[in-house]
C-alpha positions as CSV (number, residue, x, y, z in Angstrom):
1,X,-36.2,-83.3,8.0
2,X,-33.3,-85.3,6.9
3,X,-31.1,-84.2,4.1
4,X,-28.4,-86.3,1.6
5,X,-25.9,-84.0,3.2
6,X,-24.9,-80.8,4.4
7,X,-24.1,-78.3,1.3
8,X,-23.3,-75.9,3.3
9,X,-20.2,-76.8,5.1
10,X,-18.8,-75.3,8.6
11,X,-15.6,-73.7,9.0
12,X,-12.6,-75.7,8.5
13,X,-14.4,-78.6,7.3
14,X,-12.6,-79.8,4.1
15,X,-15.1,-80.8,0.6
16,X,-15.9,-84.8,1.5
17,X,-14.5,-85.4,-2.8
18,X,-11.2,-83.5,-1.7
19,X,-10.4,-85.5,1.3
20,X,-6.7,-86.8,1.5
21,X,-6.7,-90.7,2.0
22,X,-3.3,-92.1,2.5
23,X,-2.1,-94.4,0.1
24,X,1.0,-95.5,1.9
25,X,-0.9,-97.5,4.8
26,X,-2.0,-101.2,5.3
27,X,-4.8,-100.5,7.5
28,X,-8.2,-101.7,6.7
29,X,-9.9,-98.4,7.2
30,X,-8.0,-96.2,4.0
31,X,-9.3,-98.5,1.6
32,X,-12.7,-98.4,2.5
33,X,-12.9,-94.7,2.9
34,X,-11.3,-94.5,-0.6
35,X,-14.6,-96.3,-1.8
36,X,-17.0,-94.5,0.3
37,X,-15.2,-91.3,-1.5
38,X,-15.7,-92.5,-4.7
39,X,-19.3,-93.5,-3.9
40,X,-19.9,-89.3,-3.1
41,X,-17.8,-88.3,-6.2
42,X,-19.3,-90.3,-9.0
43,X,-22.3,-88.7,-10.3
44,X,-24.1,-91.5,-11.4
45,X,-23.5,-93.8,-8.4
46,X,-24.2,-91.1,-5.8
47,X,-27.4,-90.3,-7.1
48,X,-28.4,-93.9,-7.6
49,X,-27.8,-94.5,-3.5
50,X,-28.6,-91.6,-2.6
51,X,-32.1,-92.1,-3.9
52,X,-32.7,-95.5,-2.6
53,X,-31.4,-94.1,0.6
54,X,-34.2,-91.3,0.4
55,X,-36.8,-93.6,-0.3
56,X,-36.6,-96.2,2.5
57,X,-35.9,-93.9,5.6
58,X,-37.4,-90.5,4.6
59,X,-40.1,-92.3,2.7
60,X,-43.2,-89.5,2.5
61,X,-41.7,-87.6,5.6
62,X,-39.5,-85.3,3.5
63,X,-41.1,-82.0,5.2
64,X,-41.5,-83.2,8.1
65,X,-39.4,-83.6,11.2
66,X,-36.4,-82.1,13.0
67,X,-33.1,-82.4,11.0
68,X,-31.8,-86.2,11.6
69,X,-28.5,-87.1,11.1
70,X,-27.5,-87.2,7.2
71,X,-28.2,-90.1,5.2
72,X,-24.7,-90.1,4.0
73,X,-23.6,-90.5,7.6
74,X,-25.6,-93.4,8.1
75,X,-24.0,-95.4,5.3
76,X,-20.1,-94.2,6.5
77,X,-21.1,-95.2,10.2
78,X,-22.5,-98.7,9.3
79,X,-20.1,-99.4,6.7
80,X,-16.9,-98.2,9.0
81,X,-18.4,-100.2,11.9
82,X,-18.5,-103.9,9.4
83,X,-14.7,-102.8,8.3
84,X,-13.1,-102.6,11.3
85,X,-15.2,-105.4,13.0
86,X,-16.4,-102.9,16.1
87,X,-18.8,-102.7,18.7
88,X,-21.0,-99.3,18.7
89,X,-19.0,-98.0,21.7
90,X,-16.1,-98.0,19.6
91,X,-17.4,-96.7,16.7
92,X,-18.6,-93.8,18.8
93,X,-14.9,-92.9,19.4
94,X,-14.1,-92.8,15.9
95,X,-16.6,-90.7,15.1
96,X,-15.7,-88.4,17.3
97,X,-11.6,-88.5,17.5
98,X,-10.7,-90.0,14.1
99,X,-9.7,-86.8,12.0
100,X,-10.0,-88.6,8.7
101,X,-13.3,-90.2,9.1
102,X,-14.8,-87.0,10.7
103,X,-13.7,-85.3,7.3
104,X,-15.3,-87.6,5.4
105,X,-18.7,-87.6,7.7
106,X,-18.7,-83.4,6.4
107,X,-17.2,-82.2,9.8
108,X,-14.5,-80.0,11.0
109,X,-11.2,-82.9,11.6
110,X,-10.4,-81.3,15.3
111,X,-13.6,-79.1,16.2
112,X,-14.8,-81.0,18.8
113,X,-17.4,-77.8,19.5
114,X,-19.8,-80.9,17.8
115,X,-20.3,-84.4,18.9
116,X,-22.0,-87.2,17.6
117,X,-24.2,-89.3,20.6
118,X,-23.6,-92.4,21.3
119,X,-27.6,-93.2,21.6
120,X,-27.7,-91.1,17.8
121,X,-25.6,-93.4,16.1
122,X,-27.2,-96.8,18.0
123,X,-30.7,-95.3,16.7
124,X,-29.5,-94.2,13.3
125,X,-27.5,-97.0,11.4
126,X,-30.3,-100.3,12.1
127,X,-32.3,-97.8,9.5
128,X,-30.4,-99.6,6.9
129,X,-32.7,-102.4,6.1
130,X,-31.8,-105.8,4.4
131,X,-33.6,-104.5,1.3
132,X,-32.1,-101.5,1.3
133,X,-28.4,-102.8,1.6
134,X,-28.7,-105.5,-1.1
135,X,-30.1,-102.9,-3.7
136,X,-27.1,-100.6,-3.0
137,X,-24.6,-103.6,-2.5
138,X,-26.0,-104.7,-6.3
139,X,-25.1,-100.8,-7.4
140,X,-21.6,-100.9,-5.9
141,X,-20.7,-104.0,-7.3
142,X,-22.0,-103.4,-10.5
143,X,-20.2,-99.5,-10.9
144,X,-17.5,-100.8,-9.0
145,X,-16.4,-103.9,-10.9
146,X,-16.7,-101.8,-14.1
147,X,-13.4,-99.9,-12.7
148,X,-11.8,-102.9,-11.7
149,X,-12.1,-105.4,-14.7
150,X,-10.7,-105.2,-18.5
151,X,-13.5,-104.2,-20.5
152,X,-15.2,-106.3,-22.6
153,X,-14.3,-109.2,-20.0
154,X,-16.8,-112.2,-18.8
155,X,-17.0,-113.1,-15.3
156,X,-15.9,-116.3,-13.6
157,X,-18.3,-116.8,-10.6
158,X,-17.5,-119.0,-7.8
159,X,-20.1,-120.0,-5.4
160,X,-19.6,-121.4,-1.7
161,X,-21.5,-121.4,1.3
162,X,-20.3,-120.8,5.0
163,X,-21.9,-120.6,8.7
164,X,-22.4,-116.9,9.8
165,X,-23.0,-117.4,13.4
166,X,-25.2,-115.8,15.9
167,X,-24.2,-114.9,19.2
168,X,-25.1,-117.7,21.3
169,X,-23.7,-120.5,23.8
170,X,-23.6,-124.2,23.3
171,X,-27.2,-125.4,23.8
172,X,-28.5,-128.2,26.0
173,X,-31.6,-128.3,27.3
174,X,-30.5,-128.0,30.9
175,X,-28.7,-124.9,29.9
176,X,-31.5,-123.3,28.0
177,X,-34.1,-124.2,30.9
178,X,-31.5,-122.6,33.0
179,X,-31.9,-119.5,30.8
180,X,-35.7,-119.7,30.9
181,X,-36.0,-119.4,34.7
182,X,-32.8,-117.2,34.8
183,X,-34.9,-114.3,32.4
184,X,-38.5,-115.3,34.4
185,X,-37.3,-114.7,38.0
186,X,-35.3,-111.4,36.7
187,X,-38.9,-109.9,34.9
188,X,-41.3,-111.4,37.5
189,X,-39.2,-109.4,40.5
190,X,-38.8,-106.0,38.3
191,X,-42.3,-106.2,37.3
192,X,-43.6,-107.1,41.2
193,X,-41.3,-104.4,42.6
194,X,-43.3,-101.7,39.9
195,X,-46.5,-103.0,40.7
196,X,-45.7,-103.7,44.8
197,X,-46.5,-107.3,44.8
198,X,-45.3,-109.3,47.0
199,X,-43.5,-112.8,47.1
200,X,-40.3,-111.9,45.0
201,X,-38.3,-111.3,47.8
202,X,-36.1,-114.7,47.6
203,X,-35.0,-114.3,43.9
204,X,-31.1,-114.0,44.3
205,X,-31.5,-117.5,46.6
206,X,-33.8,-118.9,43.8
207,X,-31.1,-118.2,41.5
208,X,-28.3,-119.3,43.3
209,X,-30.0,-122.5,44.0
210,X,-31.5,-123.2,40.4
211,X,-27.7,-122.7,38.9
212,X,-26.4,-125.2,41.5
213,X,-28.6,-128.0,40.7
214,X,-28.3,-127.2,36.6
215,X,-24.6,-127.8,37.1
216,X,-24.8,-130.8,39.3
217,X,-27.4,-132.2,36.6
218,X,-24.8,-131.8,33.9
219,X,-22.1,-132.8,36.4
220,X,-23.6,-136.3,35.9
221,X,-24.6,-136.3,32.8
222,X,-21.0,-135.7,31.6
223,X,-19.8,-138.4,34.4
224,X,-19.1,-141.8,34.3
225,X,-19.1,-144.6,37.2
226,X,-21.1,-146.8,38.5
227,X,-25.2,-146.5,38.8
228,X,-24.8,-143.4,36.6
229,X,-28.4,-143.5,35.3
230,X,-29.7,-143.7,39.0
231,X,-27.3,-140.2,39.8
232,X,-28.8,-138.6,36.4
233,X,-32.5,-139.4,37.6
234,X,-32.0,-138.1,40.5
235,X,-30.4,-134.9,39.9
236,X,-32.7,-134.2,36.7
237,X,-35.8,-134.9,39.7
238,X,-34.7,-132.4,41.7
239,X,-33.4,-129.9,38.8
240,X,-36.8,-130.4,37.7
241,X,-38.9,-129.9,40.9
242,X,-37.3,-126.4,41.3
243,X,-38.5,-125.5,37.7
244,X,-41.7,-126.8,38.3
245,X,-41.9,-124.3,41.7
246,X,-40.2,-121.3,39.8
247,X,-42.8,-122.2,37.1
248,X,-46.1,-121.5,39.2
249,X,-44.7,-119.1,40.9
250,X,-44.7,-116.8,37.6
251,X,-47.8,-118.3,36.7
252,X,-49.6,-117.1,39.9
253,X,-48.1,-113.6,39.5
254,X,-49.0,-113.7,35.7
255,X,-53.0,-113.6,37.3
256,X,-51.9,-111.2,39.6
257,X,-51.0,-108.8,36.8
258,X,-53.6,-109.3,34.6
259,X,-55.9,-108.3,37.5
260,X,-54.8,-105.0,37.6
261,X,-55.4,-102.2,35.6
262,X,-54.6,-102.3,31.8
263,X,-51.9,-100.2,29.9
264,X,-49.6,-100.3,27.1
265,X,-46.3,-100.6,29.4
266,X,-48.1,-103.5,31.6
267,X,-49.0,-105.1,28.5
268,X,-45.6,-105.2,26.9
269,X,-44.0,-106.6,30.2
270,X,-46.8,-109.2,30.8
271,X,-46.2,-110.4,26.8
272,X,-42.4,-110.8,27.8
273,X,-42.9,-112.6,30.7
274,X,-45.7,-114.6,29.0
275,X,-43.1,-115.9,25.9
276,X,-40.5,-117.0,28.5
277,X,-43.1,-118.8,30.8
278,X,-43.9,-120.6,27.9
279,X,-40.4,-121.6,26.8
280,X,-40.0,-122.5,30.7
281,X,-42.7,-125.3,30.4
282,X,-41.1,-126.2,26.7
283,X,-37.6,-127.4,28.1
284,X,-39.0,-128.9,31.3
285,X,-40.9,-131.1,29.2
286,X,-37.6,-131.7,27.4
287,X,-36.0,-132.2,30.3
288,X,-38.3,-134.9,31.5
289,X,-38.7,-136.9,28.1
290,X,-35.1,-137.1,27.9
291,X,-34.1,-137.9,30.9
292,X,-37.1,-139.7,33.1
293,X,-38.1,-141.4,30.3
294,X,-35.5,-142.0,27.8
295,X,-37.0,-140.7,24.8
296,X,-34.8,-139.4,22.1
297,X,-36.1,-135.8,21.1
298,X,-36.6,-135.1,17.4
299,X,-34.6,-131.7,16.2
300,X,-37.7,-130.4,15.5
301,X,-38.6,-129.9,19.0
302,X,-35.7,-128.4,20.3
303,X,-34.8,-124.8,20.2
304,X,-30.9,-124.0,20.1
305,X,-31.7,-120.4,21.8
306,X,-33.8,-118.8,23.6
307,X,-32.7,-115.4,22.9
308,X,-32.1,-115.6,18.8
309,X,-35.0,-118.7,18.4
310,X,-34.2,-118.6,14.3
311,X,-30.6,-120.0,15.0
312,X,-29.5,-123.4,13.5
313,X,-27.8,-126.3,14.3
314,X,-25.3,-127.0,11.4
315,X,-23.3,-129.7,11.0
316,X,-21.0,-129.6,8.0
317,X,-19.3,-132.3,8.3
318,X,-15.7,-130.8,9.0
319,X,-14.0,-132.1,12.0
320,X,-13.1,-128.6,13.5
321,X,-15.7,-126.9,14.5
322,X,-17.5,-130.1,14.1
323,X,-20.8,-127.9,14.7
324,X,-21.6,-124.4,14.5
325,X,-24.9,-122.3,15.4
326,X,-26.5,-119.6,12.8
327,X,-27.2,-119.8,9.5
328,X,-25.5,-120.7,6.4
329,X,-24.6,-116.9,4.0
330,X,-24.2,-118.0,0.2
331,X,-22.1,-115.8,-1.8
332,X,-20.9,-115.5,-5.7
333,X,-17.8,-114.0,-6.4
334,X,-16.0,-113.2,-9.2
335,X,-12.4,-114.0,-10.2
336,X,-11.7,-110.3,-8.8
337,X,-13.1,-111.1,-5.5
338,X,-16.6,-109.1,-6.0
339,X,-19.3,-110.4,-4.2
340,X,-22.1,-110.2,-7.0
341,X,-24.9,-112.2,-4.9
342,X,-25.5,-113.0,-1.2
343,X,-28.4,-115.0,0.6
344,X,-28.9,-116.3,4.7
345,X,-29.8,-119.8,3.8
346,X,-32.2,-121.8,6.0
347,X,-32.1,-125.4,5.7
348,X,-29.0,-127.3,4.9
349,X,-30.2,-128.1,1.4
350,X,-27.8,-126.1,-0.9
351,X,-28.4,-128.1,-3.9
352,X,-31.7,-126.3,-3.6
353,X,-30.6,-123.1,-3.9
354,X,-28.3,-123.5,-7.4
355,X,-31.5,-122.4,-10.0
356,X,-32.4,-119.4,-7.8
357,X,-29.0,-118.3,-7.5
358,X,-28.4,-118.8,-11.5
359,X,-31.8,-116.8,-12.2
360,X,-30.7,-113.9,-9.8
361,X,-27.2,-113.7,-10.9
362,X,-28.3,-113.9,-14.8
363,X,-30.8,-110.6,-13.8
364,X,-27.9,-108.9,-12.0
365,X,-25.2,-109.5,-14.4
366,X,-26.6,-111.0,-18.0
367,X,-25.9,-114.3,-19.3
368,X,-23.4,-113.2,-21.7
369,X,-21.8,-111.9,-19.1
370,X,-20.8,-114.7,-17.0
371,X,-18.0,-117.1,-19.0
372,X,-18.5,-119.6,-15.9
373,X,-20.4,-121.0,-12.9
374,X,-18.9,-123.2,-10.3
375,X,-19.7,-125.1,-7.2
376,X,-18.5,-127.9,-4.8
377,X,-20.2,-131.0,-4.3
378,X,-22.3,-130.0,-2.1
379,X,-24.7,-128.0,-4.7
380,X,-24.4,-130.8,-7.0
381,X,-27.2,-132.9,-8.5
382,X,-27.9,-134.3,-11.7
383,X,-30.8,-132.2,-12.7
384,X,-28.9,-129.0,-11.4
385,X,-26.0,-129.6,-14.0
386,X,-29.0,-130.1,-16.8
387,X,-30.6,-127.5,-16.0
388,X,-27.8,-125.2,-15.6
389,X,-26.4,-126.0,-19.3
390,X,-29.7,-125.8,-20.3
391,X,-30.2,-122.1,-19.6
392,X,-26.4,-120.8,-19.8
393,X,-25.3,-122.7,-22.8
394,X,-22.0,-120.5,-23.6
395,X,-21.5,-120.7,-20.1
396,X,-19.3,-123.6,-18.2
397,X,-20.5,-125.0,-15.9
398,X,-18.4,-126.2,-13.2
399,X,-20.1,-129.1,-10.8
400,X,-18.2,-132.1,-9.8
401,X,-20.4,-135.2,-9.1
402,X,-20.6,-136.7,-6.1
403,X,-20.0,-140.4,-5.4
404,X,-18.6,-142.8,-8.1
405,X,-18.3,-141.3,-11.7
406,X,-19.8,-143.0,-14.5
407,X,-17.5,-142.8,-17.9
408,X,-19.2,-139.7,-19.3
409,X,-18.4,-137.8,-16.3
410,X,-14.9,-139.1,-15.7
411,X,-14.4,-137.1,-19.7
412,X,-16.1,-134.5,-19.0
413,X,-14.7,-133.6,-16.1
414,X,-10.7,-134.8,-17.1
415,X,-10.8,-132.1,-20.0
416,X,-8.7,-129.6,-20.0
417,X,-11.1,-125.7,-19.3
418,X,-13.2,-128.2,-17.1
419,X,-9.8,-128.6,-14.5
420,X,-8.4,-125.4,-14.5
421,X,-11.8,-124.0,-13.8
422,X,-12.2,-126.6,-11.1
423,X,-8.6,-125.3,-10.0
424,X,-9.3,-121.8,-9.4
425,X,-13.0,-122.4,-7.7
426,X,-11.0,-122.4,-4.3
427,X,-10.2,-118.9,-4.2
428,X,-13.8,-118.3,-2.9
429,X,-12.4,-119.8,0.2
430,X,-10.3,-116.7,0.5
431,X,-12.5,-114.4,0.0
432,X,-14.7,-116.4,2.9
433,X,-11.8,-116.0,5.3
434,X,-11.9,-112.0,4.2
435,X,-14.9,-111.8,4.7
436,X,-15.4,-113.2,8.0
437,X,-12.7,-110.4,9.1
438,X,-15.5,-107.8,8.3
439,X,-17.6,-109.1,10.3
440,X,-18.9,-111.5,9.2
441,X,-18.1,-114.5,11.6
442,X,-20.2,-114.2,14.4
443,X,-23.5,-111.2,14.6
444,X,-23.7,-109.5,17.6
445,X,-26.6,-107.9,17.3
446,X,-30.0,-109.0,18.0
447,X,-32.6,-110.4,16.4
448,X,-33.3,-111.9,12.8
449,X,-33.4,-108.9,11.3
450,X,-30.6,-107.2,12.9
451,X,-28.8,-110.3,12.1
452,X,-29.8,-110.1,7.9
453,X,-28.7,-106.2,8.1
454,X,-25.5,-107.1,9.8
455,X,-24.8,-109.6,6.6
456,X,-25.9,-107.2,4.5
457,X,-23.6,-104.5,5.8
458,X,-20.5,-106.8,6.1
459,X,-20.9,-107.6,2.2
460,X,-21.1,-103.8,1.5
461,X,-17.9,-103.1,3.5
462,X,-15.8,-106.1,1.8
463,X,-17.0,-105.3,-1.7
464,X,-15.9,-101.2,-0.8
465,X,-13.0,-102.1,0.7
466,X,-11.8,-104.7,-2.9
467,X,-13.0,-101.1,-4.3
468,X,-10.8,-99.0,-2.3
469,X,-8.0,-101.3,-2.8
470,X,-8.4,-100.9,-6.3
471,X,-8.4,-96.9,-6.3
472,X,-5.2,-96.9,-3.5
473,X,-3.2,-98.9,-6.1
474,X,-4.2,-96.4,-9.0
475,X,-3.2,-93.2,-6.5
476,X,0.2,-95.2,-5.9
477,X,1.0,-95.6,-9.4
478,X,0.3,-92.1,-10.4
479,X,2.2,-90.7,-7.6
480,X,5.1,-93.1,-8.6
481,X,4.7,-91.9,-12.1
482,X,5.1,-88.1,-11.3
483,X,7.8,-88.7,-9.2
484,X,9.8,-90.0,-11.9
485,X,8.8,-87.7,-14.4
């Protein structure tokens, strides 16, 4: 059965509230670690975490089990891994060699007698679901800004949108069919070599020769010269007739396999195979409409991977990078750089999300808590502004309109608050680029849902780490202070 914590602590292990941090650094990691202390050592906090951490992974199983790792070292492992931006291999070295974060996991700093696996960590920290990490992101921000801001202060929330991008290559359809017959001939010879079937024996040739005609395909594509839609036919013919062969090939040993006796494992590999057959027939036919016959394909027909299918194509209108694959993460943040509300956006329609975001922020917050609301143009509409001073009266609202201004909007938005609101909205930009160095650029993981727990993670480690920040600077001042006295 899993516990909060250990209580009882091993020799040599120093209290996790009595940990040393070091103010006197500019790493990343002391900040962070400051928070997750301060998290541990306020009451109220850690018993509001600590029982949302209880309730979605031990759930009913409280008596049940062996001893899993802690719940508290679930949340330092996932957090420290968004901070410094690392891989799980990594992070399995600071867990094991880092003194200071092995004191704050509740462990001995240089007793090495215990280690933490590599496969324990990789199993433990994905049990921190989306869910889960936006109720204890709302609990952080909420206890955390309260030692951050002057009291009795409103909030000025800024509100941008950028890509977060999944881990992908350019997409073509070439490529993709590439990958399509790529992941079928790997499966169909693993899962004929298990079940000794023959006719698999060719694969690295069929691979070899597959990759070559892809690139001579694209080859002309990307060419110029003369009879250049002759050259593209023909290479897209022959592209496409190896496809076609690879394609029945995995089609006959899909009946092959479903002749033989049934299991659980069989069934699993024959679904795998099944989905990238499928996708395999998809892009051929792309392939061929494109072209053989010179129709233009709709973007609802294509698929941008084959491996994360929910990516998006988004185009933002910015000249570098003029495109970028994943999906757009909405945040508000505060004038303290606080990250109050986050969402994975799909669609390109932001002006759709501005009255959801206003009803979940007034929930989180209150609406006399929030002095002001901005955006850019792109969340701008008519009926959004309307609506917006409709519901938050005492609040202003910040929306420049897009396109020619009529004289009631060239007042309203020359007066005076109106500008230096407008003025200060771009500091979201910084806490964008901030965020992006926790992580937040580009998801390695796999999957949508490892993807919205990897957002959900990076938010927790930036708002910690504005926390930590916070608490080093306090710690410098008193140790200043004593010093003189």
């Amino acid at each position: 059965m899993r516990k909060r914590f250990e209580v009882q602590l091993e020799l040599g292990a120093v209290p996790i509230e009595f940990v040393k941090i070091p103010t006197r650094t500019r790493d990343e990691l002391p900040p962070t670690l400051a928070a997750l202390q301060w998290i541990f050592a306020t009451p109220e906090v850690n018993e509001q975490v600590f029982a949302l951490l209880e309730k979605a992974i031990i759930r009913d199983r409280a008596d049940l089990g062996r001893p899993g790792m802690d719940l508290w070292q679930i949340l330092v492992f996932g957090v420290v891994r968004l901070t410094l931006d690392v891989n799980y291999d990594r992070l399995h070295y600071i867990a094991n060699c880092d003194s200071l974060v092995r004191q704050l996991l509740g462990q001995p700093a240089f007793d090495m007698e215990f280690e933490f696996a590599l496969s324990t960590i990789k199993e433990n920290v994905p049990l921190l679901s989306e869910e889960l990490l936006e109720q204890i992101n709302t609990i952080v921000a909420k206890h955390g800004h309260d030692c951050i801001k002057k009291k009795d202060e409103a909030l000025e929330i800024k509100v941008d949108s950028y890509v977060f991008e999944t881990n992908v290559h350019f997409p073509t359809d070439l490529s993709l069919a590439w990958d399509c017959a790529r992941k079928c001939i790997v499966l169909s010879t693993r899962v004929a070599k298990f079940n000794q079937l023959k006719g698999w024996r060719k694969n690295a040739y069929w691979l070899k020769q597959i990759k070559s005609l892809a690139r001579d395909c694209a080859r002309a594509c990307r060419g110029g010269g003369k009879n250049k839609e002759d050259r593209i036919a023909e290479t897209a013919q022959d592209y496409l007739a190896q496809l076609y062969s690879i394609e029945e090939k995995v089609l006959n040993l899909l009946h092959e396999l479903n002749d033989l006796e049934p299991s659980e494992e069989l069934y699993r590999k024959v679904k795998e195979l099944s989905d990238y057959h499928d996708l395999l027939i998809k892009h051929i036919f792309l392939i061929s409409d494109r072209l053989i016959e010179g129709r233009t394909i709709a973007p609802g027909e294509k698929l941008y991977s084959i491996f994360e299918q929910h990516t998006e194509w988004v185009n933002k209108g910015k000249s570098r990078p003029n495109v970028e694959l994943g999906h757009r993460l909405l945040i508000a943040t505060d004038q303290y750089g606080m990250i109050h509300d986050y969402k994975i956006m799909f669609g390109g329609d932001e002006a759709a999300e501005v009255a959801p975001l206003a009803d979940r922020l007034i929930a989180k917050l209150g609406l006399g808590n929030i002095s002001s609301l901005s955006f850019d143009r792109g969340f701008s509409s008519i009926a959004n502004r309307e609506l917006l001073e409709l519901t938050m009266p005492d609040t202003d609202i910040i929306m420049p309109k897009k396109g020619k201004l009529s004289a009631a909007d060239k007042e309203r938005q020359s007066q005076k608050q109106w500008r230096k609101l407008a003025n200060r909205h771009s500091a979201v930009e910084s806490n964008i680029n901030c965020l992006e160095h926790h992580g937040l650029n580009r998801c390695p993981d796999k999957g949508y849902q490892a993807y919205a727990q990897y957002a959900g993670l990076g938010v927790l480690a930036y708002n910690l780490h504005k926390i930590g920040n916070h608490l080093l600077d306090a710690r410098r001042k008193a140790e200043r202070a004593a010093k003189a006295a």
